[in-house]
TIDO-891716 format. One record per residue (C-alpha): x, y, z; residue in one letter; residue number from 0. Coordinates in nm, 3 decimals. Layout:
N
((X Y Z) A NUM)
...
//
This chain:
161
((12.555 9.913 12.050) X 0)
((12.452 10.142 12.344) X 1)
((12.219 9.941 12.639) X 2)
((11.909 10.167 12.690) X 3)
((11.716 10.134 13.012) X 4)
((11.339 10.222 12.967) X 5)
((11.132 10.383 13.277) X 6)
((10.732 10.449 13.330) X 7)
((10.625 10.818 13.331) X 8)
((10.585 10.961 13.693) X 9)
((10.192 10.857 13.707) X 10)
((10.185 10.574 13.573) X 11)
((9.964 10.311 13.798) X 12)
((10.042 9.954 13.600) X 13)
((10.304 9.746 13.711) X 14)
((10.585 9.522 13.570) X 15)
((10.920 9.566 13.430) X 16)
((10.948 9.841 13.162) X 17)
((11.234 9.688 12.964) X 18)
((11.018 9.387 12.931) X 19)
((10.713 9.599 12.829) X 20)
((10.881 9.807 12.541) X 21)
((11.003 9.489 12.407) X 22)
((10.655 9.353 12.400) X 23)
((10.527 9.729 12.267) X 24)
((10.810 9.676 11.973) X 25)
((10.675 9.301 11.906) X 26)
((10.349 9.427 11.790) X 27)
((10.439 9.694 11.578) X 28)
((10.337 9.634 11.196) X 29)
((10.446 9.830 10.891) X 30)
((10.575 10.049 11.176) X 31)
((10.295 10.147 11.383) X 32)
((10.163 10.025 11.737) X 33)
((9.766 10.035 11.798) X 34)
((9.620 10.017 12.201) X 35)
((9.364 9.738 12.013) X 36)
((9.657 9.565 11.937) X 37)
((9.812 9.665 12.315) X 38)
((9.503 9.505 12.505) X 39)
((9.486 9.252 12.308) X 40)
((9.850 9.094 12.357) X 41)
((9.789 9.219 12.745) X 42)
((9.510 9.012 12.812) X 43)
((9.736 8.701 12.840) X 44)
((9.865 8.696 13.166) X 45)
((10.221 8.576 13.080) X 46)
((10.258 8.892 12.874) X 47)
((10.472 9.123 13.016) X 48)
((10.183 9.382 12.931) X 49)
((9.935 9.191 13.152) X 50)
((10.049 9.415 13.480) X 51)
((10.027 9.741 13.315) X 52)
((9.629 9.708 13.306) X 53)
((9.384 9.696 13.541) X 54)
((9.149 9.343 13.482) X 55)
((8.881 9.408 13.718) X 56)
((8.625 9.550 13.493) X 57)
((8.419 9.684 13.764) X 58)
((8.780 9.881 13.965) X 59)
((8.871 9.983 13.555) X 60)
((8.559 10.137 13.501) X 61)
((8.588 10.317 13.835) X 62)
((8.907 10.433 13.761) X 63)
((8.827 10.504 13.394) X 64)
((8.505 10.734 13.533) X 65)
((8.750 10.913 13.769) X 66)
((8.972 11.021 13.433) X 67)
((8.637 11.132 13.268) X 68)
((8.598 11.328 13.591) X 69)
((8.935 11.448 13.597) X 70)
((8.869 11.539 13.187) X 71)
((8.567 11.727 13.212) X 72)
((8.638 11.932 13.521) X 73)
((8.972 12.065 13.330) X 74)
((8.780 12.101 13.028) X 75)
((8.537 12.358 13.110) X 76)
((8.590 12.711 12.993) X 77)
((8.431 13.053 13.025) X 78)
((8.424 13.323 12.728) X 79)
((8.335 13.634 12.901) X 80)
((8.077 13.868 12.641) X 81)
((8.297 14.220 12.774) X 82)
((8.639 14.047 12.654) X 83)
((8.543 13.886 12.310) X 84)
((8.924 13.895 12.191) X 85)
((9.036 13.715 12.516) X 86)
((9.080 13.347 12.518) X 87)
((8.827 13.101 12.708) X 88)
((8.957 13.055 13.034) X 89)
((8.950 12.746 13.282) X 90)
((8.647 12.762 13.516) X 91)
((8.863 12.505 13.757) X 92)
((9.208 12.454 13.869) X 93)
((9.351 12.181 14.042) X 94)
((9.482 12.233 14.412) X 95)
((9.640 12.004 14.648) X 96)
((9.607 11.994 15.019) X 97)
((9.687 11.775 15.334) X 98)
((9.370 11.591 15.266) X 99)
((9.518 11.567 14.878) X 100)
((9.398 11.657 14.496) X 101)
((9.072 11.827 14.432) X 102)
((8.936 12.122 14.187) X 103)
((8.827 12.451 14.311) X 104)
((8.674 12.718 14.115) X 105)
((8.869 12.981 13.946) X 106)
((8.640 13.297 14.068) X 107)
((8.705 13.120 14.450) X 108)
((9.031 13.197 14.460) X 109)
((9.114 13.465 14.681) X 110)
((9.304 13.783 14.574) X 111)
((9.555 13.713 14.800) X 112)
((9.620 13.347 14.723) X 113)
((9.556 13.399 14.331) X 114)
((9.861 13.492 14.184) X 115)
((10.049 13.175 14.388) X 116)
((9.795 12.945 14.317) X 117)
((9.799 13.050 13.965) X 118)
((10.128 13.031 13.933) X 119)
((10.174 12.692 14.129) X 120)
((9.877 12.562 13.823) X 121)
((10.104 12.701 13.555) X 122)
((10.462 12.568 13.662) X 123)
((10.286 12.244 13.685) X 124)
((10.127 12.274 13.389) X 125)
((10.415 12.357 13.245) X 126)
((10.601 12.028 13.431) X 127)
((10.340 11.826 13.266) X 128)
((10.393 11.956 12.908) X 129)
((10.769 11.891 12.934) X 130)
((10.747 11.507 13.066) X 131)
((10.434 11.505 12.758) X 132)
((10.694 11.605 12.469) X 133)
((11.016 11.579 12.593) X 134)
((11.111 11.354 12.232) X 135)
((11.087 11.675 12.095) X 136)
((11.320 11.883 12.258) X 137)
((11.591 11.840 11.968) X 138)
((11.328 12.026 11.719) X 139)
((11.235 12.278 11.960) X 140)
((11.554 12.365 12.162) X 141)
((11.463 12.700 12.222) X 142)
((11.160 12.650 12.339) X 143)
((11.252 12.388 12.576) X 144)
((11.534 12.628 12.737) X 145)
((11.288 12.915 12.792) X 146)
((11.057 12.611 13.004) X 147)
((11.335 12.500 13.210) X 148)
((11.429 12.860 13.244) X 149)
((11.097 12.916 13.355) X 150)
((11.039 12.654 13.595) X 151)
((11.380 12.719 13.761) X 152)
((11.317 13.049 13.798) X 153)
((10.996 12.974 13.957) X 154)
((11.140 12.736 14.180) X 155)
((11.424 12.956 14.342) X 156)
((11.151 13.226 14.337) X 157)
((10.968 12.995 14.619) X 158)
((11.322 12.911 14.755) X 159)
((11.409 13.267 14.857) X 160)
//
């Protein structure tokens, strides 16, 4: 039997060991399936291995929860414009990041110049994101998968050069 050694995803805040925490995830499975009541519940013992991977400070989780919200509805918003009814609704923010860090700015602010490598930068990380989201199904969707890597490599020696 093969040893498999279990990691967070790149953004996840909680803490503790993630061999531990899958174990305790596989635990609480019935008839197959895992619930996040069932999750919180088991967590809020603090000799769960679970315990770390939450935040208990209701006031700091509801500040944190708020922020996601935030984060939710900015990237939510779309725009149908009336003179392209065939054209899908488009984002009316995108995220950025500077030296002073992560923000939204608005899609119409972008300059001309900047626009197609901010756009760009938006979709290979978009496209980043989706990969880490549903990597388990790269063995269904092989081709797909290649043409994203291909993409994102591409992209990357494109900057490179």
């Amino acid at each position: 039997m093969t040893q498999e050694e279990y990691m967070f995803s790149t953004g996840f805040f909680g803490k503790g060991d993630p061999n531990k925490v899958v174990r305790a995830l596989l635990k609480l499975k019935k008839n197959g399936r895992l619930t996040p009541e069932r999750v919180v519940r088991a967590a809020r013992n603090p000799k769960s291995p679970l315990h770390a991977c939450f935040e208990w400070d209701d006031q700091e989780a509801a500040r944190k929860y708020r922020l996601y919200q935030a984060r939710n509805l900015i990237l939510s918003v779309r725009v149908k414009h009336e003179e392209e009814p065939e054209q899908e609704p488009l984002r009316v923010f995108v995220r950025d990041e500077d030296d002073e860090g992560s923000h939204y700015r608005e899609v119409v602010e972008v300059t001309e110049v900047e626009s197609a490598d901010f756009i760009m930068n938006n979709a290979i990380q978009d496209l980043v994101d989706w990969v880490g989201r549903y990597e388990e199904l790269a063995d269904r969707l092989p081709g797909v998968f290649a043409e994203v890597h291909k993409a994102i490599r591409a992209e990357k020696k494109r900057r490179a050069a």
